[in-house]
N, C-alpha and C positions, 0 to 999 in steps of 0.2 A: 407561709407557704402559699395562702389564696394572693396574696400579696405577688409574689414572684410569678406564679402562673400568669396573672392579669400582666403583667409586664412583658412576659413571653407572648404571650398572645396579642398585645399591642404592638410589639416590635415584629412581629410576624406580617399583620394586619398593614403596618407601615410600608412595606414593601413588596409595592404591586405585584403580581404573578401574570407572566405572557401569559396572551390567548395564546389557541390551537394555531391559529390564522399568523400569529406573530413568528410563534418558534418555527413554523415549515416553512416561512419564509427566509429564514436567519439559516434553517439546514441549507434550503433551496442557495442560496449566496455562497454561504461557505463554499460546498461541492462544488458550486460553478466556479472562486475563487480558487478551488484546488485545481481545477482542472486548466483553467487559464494561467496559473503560475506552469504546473507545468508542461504546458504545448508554449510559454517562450520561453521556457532555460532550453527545452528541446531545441529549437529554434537558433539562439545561441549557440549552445554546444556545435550543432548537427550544423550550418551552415556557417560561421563566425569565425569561432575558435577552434575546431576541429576540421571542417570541411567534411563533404558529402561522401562519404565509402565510394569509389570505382569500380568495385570487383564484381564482379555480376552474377546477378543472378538468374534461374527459370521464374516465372511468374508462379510455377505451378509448387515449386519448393519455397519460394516467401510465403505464398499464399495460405499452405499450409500449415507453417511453424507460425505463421501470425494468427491464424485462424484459433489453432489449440490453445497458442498462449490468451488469445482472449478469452473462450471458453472454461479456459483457470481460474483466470485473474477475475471474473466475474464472477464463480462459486468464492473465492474467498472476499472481494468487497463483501457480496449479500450475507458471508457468516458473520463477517467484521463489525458490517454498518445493521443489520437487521438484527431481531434483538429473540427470534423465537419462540413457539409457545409459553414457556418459561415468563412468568408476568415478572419476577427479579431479572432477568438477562441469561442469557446462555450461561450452559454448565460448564465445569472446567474442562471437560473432555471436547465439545464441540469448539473450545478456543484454542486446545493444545494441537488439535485435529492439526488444520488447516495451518497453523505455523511450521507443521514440521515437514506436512505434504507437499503443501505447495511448492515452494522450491524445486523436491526431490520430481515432483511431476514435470513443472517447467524445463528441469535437465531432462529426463527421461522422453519426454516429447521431442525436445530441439534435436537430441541425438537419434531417436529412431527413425525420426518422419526425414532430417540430414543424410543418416546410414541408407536409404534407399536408394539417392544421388548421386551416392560417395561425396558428399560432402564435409566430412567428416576433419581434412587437414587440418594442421596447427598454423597458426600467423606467428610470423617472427614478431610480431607487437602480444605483449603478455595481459592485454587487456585493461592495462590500468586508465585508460580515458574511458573507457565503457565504466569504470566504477566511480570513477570519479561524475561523468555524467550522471550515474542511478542515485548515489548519493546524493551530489546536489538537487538532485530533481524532486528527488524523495523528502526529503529536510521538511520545508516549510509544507509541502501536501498534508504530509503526516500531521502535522502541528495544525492544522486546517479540517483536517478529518478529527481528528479528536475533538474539536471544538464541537463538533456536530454532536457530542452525546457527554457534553462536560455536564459533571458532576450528576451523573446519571446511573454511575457502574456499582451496586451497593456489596458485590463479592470478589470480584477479581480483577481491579482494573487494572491492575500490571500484567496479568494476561490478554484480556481486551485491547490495552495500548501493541502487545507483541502480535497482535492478530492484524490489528490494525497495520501498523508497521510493513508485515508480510505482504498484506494486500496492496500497499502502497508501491511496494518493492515489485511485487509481480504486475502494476499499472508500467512503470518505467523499463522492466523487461520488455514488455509492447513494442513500445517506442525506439529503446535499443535495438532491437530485435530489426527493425525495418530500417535500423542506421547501418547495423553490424553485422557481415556476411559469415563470418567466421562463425566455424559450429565445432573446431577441437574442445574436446573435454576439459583440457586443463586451462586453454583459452576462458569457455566457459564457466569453469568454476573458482575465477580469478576475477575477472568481468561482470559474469552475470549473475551467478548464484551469492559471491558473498557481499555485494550490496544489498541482498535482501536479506539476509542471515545479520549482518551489520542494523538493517533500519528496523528488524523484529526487535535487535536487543536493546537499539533508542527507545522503540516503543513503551518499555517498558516502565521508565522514568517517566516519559509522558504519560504514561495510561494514569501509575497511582498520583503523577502532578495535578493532572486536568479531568479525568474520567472518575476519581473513586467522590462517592456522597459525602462532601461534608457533615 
C-alpha cells in the first residue's frame, strides 16, 4: 500500500499543474476564440450565403429587442460561465433555472416589446436559415466555452454543459436577431427558439464529455 501511494504521488508530482497566470490566459483565448468563430460564420451566413434582410426596421424597435436580448443572454453567460458562492459549483436548481427561462424570456421579450409596433406578422419563409445559422454558429462556441471549465464540474456536468449550450444559443439569438426582422410566433419558435432548446440538449454530452472531474 505505502508502496502504491508513493507511486500515485510520483505520477501526480510528474505532471506539472498551470499557474493562476496560465489557466486566465488559456480562459482569456478560448472566449476570444468563441467569439471570433462566431462574428465570421455570422458574417458568412449574414452577408455570403444568405444575404442582408431588406425589410425594415424603426431603429427604436431593433434597438429594443436587441437591447433585452442582451440583457438575457448576459444573466445566463454569468450563470453558465461563473461558478457562485458554492466552492463545488452551482446547485442544480441555479443550472436548470436559466435553461428553461432563457428562451421562454427571449420569446416573451421579442413578442411584447414587437406587439407594441405591430410587429408581430408571419414571413412566408418558416425560419429554417435562422436555425440553421444559430446551430452552426452555436456548434464549435459551445465546444469552446466548455473548454473554459474542463474537467472542473465535480456534480452536474450534463447540466452545466445544458446551461452552457443555452447561453450560447441565446449569444446567436443577438446576432439573428439584427439579421432577422421577422417577430411571428411560430416564425420564431421554428428559427429562433429551437436552435437554443437543440444546443441545450448538445450541451449535455458535452458537459459530462469535457466538464465532469475525472
Amino acid at each position: 500500500m505505502i508502496e502504491l501511494n508513493e507511486r500515485i504521488l510520483a505520477a501526480a508530482l510528474a505532471v506539472p499543474s498551470p499557474s493562476r497566470r496560465v489557466a486566465r490566459r488559456d480562459v482569456v483565448l478560448l472566449n476570444a476564440a468563441r467569439v471570433v468563430a462566431m462574428a465570421a460564420l455570422y458574417w458568412v451566413f449574414a452577408q455570403w450565403l444568405f444575404g442582408w434582410q431588406s425589410i425594415p426596421r424603426s431603429q427604436i424597435l431593433a434597438g429594443g429587442t436587441l437591447m433585452g436580448a442582451l440583457a438575457i443572454t448576459a444573466i445566463a453567460l454569468a450563470i453558465a460561465v461563473g461558478r457562485g458562492r458554492d466552492p463545488l459549483a452551482r446547485s442544480r436548481h441555479w443550472l436548470i433555472a436559466p435553461t428553461v427561462l432563457v428562451p421562454l424570456a427571449l420569446l416573451a421579450w421579442k413578442i411584447g416589446w414587437s406587439a407594441i409596433f405591430g410587429n408581430l406578422d408571419e414571413s412566408p419563409r418558416l425560419g429554417y436559415r435562422c436555425l440553421v445559422m444559430s446551430m452552426t454558429m452555436g456548434a464549435l462556441p459551445l465546444t469552446l466555452l466548455s473548454m473554459t471549465r474542463k474537467g472542473e464540474e465535480p456534480r452536474h456536468p450534463g447540466l452545466l454543459g445544458a446551461a452552457m449550450g443555452v447561453a450560447v444559443g441565446a449569444s446567436a439569438w443577438v446576432l439573428i436577431d439584427l439579421w432577422c426582422p421577422v417577430a411571428g410566433p411560430m416564425h420564431l419558435l421554428r428559427g429562433h427558439v429551437l436552435p437554443i432548446v437543440l444546443l441545450g440538449l448538445l450541451g449535455v454530452p458535452v458537459g459530462k464529455l469535457v466538464l465532469r472531474v475525472r
